[in-house]
mmCIF file of the N, C-alpha and C atoms, coordinates in Angstrom:
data_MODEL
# 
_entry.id   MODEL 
# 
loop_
_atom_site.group_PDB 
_atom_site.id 
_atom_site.type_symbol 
_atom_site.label_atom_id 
_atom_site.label_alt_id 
_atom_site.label_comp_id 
_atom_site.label_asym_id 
_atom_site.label_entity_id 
_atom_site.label_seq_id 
_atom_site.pdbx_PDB_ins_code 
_atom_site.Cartn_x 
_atom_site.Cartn_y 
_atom_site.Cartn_z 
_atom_site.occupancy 
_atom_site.B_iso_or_equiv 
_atom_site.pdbx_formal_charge 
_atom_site.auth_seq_id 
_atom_site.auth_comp_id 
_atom_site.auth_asym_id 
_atom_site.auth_atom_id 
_atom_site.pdbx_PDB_model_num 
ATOM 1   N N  . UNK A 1 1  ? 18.677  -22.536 -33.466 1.00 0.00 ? 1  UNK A N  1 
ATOM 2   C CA . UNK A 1 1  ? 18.759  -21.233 -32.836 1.00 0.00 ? 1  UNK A CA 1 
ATOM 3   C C  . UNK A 1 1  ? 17.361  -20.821 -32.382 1.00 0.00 ? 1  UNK A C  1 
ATOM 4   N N  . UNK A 1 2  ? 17.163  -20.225 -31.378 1.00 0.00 ? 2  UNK A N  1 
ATOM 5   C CA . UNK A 1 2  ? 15.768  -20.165 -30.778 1.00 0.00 ? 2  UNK A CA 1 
ATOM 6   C C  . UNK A 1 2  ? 15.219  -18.523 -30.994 1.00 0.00 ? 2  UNK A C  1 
ATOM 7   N N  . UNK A 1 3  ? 14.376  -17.906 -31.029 1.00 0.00 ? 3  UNK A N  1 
ATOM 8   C CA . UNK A 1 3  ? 13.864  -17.227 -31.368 1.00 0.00 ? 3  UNK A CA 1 
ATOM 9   C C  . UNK A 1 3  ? 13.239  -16.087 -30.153 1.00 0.00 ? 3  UNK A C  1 
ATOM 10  N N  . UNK A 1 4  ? 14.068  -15.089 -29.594 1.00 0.00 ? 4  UNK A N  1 
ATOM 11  C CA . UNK A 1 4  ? 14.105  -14.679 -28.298 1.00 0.00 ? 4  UNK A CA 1 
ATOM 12  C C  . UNK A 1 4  ? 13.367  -13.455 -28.659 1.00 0.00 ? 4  UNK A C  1 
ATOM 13  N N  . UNK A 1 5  ? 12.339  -12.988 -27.679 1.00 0.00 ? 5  UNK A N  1 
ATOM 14  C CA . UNK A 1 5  ? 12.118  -11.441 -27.948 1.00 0.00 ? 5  UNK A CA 1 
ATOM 15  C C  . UNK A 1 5  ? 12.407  -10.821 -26.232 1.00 0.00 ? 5  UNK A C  1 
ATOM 16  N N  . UNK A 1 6  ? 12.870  -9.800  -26.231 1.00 0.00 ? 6  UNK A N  1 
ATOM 17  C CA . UNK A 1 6  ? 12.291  -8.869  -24.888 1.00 0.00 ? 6  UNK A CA 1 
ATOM 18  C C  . UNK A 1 6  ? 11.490  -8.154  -25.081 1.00 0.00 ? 6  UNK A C  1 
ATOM 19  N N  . UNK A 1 7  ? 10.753  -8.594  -23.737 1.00 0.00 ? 7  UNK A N  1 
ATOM 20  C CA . UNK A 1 7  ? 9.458   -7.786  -23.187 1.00 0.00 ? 7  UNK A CA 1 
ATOM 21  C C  . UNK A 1 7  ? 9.667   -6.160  -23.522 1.00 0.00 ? 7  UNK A C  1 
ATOM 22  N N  . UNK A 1 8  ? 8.540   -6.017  -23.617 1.00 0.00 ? 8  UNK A N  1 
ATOM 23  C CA . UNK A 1 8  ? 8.199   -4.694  -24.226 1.00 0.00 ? 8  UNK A CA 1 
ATOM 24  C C  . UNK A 1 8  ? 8.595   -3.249  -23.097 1.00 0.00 ? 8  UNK A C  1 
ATOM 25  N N  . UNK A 1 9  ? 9.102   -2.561  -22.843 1.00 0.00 ? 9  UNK A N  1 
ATOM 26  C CA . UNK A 1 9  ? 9.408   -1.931  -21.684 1.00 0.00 ? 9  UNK A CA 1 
ATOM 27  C C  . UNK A 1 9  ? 8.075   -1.317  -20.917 1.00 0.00 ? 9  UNK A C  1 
ATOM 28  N N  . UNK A 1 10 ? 6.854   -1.090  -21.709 1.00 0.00 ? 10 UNK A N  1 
ATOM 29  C CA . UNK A 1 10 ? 5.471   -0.428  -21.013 1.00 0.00 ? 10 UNK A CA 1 
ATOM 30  C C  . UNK A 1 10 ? 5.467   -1.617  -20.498 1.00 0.00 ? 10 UNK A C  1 
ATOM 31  N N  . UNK A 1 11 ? 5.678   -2.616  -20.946 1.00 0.00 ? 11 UNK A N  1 
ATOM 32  C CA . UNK A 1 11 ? 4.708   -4.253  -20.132 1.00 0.00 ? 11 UNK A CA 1 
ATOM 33  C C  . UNK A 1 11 ? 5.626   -5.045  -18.574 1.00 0.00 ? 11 UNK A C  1 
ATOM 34  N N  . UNK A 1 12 ? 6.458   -4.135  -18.265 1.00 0.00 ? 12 UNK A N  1 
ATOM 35  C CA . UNK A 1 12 ? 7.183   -4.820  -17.154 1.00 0.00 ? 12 UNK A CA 1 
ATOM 36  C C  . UNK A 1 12 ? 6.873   -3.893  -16.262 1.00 0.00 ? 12 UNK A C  1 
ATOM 37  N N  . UNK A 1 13 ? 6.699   -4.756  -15.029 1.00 0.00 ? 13 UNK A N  1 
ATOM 38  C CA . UNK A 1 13 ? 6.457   -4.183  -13.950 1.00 0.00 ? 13 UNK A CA 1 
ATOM 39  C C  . UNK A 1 13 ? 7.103   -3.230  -12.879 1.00 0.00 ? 13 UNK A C  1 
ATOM 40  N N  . UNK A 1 14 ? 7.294   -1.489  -12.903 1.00 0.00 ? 14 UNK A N  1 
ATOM 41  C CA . UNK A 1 14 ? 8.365   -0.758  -12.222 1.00 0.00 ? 14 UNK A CA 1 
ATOM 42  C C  . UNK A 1 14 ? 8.028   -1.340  -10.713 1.00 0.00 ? 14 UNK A C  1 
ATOM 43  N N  . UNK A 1 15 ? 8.983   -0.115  -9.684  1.00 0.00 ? 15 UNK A N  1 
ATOM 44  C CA . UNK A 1 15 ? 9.279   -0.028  -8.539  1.00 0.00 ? 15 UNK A CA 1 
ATOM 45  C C  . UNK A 1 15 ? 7.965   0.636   -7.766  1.00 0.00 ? 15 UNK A C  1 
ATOM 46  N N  . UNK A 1 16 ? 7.734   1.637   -9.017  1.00 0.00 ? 16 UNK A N  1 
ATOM 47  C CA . UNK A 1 16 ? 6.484   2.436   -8.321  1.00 0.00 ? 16 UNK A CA 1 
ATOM 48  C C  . UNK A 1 16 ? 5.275   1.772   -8.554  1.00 0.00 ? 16 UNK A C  1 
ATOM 49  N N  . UNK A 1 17 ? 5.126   0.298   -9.220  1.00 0.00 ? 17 UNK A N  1 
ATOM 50  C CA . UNK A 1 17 ? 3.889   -0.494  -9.158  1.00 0.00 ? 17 UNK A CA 1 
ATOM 51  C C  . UNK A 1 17 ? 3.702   -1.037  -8.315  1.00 0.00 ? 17 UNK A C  1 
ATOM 52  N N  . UNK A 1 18 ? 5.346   -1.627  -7.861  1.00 0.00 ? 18 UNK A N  1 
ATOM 53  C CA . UNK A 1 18 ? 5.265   -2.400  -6.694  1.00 0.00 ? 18 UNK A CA 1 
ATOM 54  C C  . UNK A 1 18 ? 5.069   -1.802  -4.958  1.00 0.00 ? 18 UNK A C  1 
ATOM 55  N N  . UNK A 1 19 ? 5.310   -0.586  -5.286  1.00 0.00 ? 19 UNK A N  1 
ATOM 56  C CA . UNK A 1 19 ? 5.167   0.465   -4.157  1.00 0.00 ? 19 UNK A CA 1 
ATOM 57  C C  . UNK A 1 19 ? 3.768   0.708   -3.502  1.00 0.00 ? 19 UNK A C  1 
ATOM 58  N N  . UNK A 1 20 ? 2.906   1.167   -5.074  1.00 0.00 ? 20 UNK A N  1 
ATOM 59  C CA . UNK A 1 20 ? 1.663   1.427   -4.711  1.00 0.00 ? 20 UNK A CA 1 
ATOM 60  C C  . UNK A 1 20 ? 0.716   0.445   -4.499  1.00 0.00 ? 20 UNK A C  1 
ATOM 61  N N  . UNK A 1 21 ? 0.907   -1.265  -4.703  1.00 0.00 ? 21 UNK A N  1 
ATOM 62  C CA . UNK A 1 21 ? 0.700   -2.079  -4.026  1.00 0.00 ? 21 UNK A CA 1 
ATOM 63  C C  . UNK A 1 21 ? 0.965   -2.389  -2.959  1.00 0.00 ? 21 UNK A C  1 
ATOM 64  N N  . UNK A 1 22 ? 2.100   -2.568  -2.613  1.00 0.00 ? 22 UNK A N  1 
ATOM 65  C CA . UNK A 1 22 ? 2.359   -2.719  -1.101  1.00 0.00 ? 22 UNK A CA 1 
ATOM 66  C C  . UNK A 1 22 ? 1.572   -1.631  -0.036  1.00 0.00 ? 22 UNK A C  1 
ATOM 67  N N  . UNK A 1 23 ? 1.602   -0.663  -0.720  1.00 0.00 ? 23 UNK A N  1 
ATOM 68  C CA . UNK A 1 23 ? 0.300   0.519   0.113   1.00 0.00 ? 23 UNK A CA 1 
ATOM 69  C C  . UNK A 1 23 ? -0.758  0.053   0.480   1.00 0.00 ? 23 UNK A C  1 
ATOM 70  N N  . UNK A 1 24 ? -1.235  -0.087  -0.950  1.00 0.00 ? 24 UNK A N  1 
ATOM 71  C CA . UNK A 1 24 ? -2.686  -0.192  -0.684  1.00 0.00 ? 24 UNK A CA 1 
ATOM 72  C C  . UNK A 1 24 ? -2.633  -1.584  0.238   1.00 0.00 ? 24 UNK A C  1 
ATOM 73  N N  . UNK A 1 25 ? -2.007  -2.746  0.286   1.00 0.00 ? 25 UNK A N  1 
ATOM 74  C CA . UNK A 1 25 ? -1.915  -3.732  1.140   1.00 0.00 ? 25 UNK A CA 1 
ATOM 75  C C  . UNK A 1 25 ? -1.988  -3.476  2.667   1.00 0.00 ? 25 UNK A C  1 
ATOM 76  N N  . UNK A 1 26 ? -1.069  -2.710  2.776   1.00 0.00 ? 26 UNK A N  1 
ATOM 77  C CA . UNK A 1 26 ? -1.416  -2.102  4.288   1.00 0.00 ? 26 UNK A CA 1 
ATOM 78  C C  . UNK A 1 26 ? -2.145  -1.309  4.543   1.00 0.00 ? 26 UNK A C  1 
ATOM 79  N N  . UNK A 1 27 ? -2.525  -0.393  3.745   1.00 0.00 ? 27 UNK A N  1 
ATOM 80  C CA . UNK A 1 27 ? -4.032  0.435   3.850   1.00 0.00 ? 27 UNK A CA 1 
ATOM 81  C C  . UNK A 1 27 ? -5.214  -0.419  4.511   1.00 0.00 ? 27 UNK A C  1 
ATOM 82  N N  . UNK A 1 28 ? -4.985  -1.314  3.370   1.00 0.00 ? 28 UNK A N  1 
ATOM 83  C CA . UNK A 1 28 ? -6.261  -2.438  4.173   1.00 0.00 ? 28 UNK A CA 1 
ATOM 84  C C  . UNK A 1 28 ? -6.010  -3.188  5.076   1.00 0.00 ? 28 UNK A C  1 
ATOM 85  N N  . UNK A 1 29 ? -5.364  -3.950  4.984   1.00 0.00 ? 29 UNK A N  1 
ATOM 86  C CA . UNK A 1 29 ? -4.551  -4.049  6.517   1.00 0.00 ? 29 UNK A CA 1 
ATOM 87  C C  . UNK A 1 29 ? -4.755  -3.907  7.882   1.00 0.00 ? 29 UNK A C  1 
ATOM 88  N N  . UNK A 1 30 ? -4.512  -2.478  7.817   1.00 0.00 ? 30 UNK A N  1 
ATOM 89  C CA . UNK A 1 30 ? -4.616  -1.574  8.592   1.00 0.00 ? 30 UNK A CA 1 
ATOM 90  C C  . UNK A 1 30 ? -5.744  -1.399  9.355   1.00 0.00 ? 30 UNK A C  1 
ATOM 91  N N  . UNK A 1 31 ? -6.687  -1.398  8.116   1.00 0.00 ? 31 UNK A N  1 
ATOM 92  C CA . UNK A 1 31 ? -8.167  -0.727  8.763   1.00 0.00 ? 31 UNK A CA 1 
ATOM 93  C C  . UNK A 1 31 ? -8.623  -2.263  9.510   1.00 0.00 ? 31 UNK A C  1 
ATOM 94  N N  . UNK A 1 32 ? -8.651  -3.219  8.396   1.00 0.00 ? 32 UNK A N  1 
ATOM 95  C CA . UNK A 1 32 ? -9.284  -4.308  8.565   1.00 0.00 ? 32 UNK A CA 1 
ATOM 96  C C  . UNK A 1 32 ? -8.791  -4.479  10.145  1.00 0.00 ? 32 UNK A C  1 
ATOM 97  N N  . UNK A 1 33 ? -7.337  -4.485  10.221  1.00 0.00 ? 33 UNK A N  1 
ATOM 98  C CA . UNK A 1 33 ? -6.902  -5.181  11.745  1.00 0.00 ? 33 UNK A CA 1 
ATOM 99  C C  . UNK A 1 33 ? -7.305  -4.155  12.809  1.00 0.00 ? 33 UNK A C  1 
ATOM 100 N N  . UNK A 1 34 ? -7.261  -2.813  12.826  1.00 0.00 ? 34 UNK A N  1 
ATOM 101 C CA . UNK A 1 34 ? -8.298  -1.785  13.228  1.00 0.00 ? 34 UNK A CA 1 
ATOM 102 C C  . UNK A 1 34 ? -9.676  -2.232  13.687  1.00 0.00 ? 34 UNK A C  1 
ATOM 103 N N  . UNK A 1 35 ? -10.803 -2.534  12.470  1.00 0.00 ? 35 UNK A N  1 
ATOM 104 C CA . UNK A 1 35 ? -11.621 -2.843  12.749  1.00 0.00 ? 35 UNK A CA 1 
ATOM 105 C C  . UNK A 1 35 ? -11.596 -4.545  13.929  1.00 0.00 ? 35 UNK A C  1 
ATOM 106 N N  . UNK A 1 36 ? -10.746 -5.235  13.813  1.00 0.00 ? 36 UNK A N  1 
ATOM 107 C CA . UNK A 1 36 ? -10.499 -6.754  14.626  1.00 0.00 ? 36 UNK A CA 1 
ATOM 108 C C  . UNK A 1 36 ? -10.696 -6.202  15.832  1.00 0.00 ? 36 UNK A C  1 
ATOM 109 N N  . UNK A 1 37 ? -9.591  -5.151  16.216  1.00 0.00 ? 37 UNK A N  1 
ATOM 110 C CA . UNK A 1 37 ? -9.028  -5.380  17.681  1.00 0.00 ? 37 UNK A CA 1 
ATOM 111 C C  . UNK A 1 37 ? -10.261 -4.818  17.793  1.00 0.00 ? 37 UNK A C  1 
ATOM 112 N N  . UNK A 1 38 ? -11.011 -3.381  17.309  1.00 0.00 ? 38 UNK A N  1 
ATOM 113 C CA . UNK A 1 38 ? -11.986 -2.762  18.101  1.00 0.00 ? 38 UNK A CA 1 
ATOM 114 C C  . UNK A 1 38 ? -13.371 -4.021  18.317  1.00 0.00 ? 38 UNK A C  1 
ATOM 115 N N  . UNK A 1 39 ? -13.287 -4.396  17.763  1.00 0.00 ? 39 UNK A N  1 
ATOM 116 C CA . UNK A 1 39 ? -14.853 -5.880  18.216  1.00 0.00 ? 39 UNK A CA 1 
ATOM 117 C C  . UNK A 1 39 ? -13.785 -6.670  19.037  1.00 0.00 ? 39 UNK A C  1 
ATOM 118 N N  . UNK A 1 40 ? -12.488 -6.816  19.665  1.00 0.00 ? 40 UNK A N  1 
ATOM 119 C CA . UNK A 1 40 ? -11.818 -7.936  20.660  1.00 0.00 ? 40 UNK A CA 1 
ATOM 120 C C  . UNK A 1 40 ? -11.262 -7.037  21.324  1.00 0.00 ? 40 UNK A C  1 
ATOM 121 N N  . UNK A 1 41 ? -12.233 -5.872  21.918  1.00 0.00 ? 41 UNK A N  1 
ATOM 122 C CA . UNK A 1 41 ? -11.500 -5.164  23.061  1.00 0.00 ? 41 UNK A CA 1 
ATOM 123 C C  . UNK A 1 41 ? -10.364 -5.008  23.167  1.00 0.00 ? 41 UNK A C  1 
ATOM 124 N N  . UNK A 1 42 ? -9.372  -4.543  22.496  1.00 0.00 ? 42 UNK A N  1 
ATOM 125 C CA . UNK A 1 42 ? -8.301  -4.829  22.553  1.00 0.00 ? 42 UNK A CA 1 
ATOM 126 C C  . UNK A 1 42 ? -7.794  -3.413  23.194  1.00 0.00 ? 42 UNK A C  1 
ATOM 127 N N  . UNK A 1 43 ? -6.250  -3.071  23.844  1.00 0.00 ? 43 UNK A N  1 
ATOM 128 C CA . UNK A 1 43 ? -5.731  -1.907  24.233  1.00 0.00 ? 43 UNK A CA 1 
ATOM 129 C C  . UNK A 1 43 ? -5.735  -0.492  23.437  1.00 0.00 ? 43 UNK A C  1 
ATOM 130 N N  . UNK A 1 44 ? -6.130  0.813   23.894  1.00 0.00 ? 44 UNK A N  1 
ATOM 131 C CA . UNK A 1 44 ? -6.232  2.188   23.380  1.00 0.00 ? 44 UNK A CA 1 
ATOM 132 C C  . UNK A 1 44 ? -4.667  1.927   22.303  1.00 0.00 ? 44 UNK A C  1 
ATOM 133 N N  . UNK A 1 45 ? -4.015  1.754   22.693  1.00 0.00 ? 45 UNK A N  1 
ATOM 134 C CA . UNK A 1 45 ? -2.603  1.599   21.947  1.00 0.00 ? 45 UNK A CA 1 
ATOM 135 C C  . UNK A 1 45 ? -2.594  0.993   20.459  1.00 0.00 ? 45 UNK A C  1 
ATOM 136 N N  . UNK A 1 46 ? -3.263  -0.174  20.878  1.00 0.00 ? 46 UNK A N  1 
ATOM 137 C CA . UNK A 1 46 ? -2.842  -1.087  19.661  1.00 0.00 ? 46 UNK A CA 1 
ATOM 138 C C  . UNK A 1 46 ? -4.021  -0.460  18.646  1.00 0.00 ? 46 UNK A C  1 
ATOM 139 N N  . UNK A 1 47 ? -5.042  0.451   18.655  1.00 0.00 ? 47 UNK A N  1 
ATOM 140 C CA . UNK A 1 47 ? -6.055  1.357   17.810  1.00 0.00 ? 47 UNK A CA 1 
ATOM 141 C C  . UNK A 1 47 ? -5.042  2.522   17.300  1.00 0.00 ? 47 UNK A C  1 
ATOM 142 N N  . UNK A 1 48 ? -4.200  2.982   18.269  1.00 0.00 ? 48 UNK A N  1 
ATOM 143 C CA . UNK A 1 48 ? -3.609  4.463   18.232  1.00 0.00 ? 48 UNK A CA 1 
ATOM 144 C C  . UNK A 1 48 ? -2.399  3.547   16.390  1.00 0.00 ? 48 UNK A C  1 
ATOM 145 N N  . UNK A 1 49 ? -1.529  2.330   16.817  1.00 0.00 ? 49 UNK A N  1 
ATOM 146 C CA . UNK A 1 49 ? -0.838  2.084   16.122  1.00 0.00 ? 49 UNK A CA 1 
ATOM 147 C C  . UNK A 1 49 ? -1.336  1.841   14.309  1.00 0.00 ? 49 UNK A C  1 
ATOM 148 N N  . UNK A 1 50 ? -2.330  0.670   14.214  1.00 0.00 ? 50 UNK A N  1 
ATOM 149 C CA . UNK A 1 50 ? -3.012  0.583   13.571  1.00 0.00 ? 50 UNK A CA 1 
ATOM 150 C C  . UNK A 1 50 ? -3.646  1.707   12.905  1.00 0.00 ? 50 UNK A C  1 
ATOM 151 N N  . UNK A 1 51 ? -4.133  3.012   13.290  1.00 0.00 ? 51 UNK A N  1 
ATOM 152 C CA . UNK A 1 51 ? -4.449  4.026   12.710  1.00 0.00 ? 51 UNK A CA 1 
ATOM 153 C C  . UNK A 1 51 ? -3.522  4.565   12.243  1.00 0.00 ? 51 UNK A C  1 
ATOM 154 N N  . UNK A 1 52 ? -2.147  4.979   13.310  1.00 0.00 ? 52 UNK A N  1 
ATOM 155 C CA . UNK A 1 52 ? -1.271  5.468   12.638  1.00 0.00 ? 52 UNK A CA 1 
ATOM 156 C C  . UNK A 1 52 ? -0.266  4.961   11.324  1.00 0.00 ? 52 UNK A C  1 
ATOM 157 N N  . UNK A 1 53 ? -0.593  3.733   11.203  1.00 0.00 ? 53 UNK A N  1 
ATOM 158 C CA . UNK A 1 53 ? -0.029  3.155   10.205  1.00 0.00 ? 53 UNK A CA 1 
ATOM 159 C C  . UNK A 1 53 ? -0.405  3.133   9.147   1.00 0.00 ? 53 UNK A C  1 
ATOM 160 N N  . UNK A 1 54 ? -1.967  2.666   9.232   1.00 0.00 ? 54 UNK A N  1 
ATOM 161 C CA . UNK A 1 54 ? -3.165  3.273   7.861   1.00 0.00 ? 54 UNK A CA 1 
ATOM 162 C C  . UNK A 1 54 ? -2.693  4.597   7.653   1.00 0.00 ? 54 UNK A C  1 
ATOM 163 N N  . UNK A 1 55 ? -2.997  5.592   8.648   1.00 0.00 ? 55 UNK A N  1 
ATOM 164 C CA . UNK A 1 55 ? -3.209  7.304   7.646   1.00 0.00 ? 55 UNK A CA 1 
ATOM 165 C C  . UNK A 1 55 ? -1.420  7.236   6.932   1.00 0.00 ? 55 UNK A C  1 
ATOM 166 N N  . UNK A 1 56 ? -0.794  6.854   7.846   1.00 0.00 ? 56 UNK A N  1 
ATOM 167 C CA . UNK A 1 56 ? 0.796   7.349   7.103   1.00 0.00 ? 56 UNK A CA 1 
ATOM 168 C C  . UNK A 1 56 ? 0.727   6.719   5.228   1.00 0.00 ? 56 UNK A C  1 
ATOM 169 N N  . UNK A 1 57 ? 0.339   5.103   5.465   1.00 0.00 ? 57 UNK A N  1 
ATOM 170 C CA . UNK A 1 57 ? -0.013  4.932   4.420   1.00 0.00 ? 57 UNK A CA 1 
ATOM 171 C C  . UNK A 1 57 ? -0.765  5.401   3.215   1.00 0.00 ? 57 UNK A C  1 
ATOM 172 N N  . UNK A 1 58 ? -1.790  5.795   3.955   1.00 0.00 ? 58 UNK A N  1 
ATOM 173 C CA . UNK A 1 58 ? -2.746  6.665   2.747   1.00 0.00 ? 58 UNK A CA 1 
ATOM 174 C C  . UNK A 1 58 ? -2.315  8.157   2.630   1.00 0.00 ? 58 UNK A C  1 
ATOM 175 N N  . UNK A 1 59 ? -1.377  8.605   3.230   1.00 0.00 ? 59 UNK A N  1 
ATOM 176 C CA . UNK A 1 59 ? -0.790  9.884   3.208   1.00 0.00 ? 59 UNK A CA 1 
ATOM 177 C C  . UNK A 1 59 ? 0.258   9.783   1.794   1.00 0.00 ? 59 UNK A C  1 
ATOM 178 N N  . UNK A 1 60 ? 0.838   8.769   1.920   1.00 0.00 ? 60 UNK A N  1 
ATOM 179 C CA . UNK A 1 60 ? 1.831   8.359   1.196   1.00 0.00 ? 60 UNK A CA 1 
ATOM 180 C C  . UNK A 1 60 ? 1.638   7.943   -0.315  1.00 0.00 ? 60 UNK A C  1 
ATOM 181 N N  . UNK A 1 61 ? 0.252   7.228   -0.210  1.00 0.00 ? 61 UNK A N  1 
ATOM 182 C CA . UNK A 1 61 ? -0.385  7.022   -1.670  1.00 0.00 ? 61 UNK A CA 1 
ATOM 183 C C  . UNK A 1 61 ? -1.002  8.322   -1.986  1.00 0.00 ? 61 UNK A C  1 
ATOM 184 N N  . UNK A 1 62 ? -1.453  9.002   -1.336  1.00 0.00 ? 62 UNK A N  1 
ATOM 185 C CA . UNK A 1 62 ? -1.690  11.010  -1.993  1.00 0.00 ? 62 UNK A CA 1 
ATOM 186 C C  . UNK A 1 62 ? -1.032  11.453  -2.304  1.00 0.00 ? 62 UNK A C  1 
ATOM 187 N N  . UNK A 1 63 ? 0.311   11.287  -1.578  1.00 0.00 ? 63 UNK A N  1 
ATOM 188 C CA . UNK A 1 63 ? 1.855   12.237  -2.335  1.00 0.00 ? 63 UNK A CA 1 
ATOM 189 C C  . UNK A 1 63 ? 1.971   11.976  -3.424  1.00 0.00 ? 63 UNK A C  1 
ATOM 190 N N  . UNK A 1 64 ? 2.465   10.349  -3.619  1.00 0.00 ? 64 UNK A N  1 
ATOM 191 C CA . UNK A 1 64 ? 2.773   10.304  -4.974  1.00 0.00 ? 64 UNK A CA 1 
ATOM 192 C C  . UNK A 1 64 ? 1.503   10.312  -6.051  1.00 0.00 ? 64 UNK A C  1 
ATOM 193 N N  . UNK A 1 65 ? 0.513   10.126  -5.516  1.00 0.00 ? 65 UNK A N  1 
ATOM 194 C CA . UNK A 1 65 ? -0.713  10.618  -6.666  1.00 0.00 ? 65 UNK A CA 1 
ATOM 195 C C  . UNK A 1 65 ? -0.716  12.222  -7.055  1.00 0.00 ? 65 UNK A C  1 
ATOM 196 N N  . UNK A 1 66 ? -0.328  12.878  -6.034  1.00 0.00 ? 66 UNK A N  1 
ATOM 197 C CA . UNK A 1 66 ? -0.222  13.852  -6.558  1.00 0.00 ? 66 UNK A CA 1 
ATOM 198 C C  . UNK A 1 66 ? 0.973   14.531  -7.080  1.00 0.00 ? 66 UNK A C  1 
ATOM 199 N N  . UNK A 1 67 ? 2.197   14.212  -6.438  1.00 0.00 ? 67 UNK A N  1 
ATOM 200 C CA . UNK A 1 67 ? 3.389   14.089  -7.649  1.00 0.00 ? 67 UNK A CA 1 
ATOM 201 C C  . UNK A 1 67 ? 3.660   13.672  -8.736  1.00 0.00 ? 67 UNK A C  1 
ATOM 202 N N  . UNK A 1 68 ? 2.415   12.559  -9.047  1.00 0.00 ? 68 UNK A N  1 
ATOM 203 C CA . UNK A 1 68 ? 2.073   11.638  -10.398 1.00 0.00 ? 68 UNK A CA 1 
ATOM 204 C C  . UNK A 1 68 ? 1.765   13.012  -11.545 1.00 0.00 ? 68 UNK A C  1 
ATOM 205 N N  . UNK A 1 69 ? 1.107   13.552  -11.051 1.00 0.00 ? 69 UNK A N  1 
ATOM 206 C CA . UNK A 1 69 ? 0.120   14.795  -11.665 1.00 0.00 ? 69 UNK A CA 1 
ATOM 207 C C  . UNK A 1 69 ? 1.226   15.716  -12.474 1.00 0.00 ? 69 UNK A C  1 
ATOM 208 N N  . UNK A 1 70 ? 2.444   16.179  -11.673 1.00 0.00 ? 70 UNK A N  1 
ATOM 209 C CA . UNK A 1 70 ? 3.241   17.280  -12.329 1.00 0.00 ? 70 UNK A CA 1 
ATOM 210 C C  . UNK A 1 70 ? 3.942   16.694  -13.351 1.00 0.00 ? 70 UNK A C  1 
# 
């Protein structure tokens, strides 16, 4: 008979870990590919997208940091 334990419930990884990773992933992302196009001339557009995708992101990691709080 083998000797089974389950993981501890603090030690598994939620939804909202995996959330606020995937953020910060495109946060950087974001900027980094931001910073690309602007040194490869690239179209007013593809800056406008790239920004808008960063701030939504980092908008999104403030909410729940600050919904974390209450």
């Amino acid at each position: 008979m083998q000797n089974t334990t389950t993981p501890d419930p603090a030690d598994r990884i939620g939804s909202g870990d995996i959330a606020r990773t995937l953020l910060w992933t495109v946060v950087v992302a974001g900027a980094l590919t931001n910073m690309a196009v602007s040194f490869g001339g690239a179209a007013t557009w593809v800056h406008l997208v790239c920004g808008a995708v960063t701030v939504l992101c980092a908008g999104a990691l403030a909410v729940r940091n600050l919904r974390g709080r209450r």
